[in-house]
N, C-alpha and C positions, 0 to 999 in steps of 0.2 A: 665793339669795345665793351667790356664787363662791365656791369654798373656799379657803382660804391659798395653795396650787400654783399654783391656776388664777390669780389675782391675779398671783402670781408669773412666770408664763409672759406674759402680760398685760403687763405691766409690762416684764419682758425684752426685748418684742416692739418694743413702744413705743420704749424709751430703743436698740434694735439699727435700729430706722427713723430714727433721729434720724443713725447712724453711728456710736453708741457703742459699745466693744467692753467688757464687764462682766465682770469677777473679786471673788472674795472674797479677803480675805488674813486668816489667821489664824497663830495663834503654835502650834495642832495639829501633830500628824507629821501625812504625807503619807498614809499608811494611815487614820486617824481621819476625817481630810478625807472622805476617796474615799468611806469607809462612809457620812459621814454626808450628804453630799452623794447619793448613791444613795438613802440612806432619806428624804431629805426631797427627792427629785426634783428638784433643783436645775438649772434649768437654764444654768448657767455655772459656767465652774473656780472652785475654790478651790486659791489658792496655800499653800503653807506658809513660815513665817517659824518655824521649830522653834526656829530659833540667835538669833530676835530681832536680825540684822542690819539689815532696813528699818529695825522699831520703834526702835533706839539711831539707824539714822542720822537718822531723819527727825524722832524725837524727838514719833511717835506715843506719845498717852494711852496710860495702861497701870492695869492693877489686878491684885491678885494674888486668886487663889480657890484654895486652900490653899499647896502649895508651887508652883503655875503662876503664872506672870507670861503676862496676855493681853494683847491688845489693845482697848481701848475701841472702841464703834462709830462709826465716822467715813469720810465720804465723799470720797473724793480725785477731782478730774476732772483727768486728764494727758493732755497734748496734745505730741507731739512731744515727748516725754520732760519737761517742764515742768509742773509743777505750778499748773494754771490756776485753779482751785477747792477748798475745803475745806469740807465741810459738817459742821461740830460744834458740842455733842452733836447727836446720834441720837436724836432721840423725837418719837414714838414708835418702837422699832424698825422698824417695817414703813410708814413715812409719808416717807420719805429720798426713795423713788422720785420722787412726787410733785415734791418740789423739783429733782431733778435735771432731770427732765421740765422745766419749767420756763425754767430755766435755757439749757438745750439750748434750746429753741424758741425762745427769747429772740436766743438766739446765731446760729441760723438767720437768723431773721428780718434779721438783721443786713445 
């Protein structure tokens, strides 16, 4: 069985053949990001949202875990700077792909 990375790279591959271009966005500094995207091999950026500017405009879920305000997991699919898609909640964490895949291929097809 593929380990979580390999899924992940998998999945990358898939939804970058479709013509999607994939980012994380978290409410992290930019530093915290970089590490942790290095240690969990990630292959696509994560953005930083530190000041919570997206999250207030777009009016992104949110949750606090002690004094941080994060962002909930939720999938945005933007096209031409436009807001095409929104998939929420997230659950399983690691099952979003799947539906994006989906979706895209649906949209293809088109």
């Amino acid at each position: 069985m593929p380990g979580r990375t390999t899924v992940t790279f998998i999945r990358h591959s898939a939804l970058t053949a479709l013509g999607a271009r994939v980012f994380g966005l978290s409410t992290q500094t930019s530093e915290y990001q970089h590490e942790m995207a290095q240690r969990l091999h990630l292959p696509f950026e994560v953005l930083s949202d530190h000041k919570l500017e997206l999250t207030n405009a777009l009016r992104l879920p949110t949750f606090h875990f002690g004094s941080e305000t994060m962002t909930k997991r939720c999938t945005l699919l933007i096209e031409n700077g436009r807001i095409e898609r929104c998939f929420y909640p997230v659950f399983p964490p690691d099952g979003d792909a799947e539906k994006v895949l989906e979706w895209l291929t649906g949209r293809v097809a088109r």
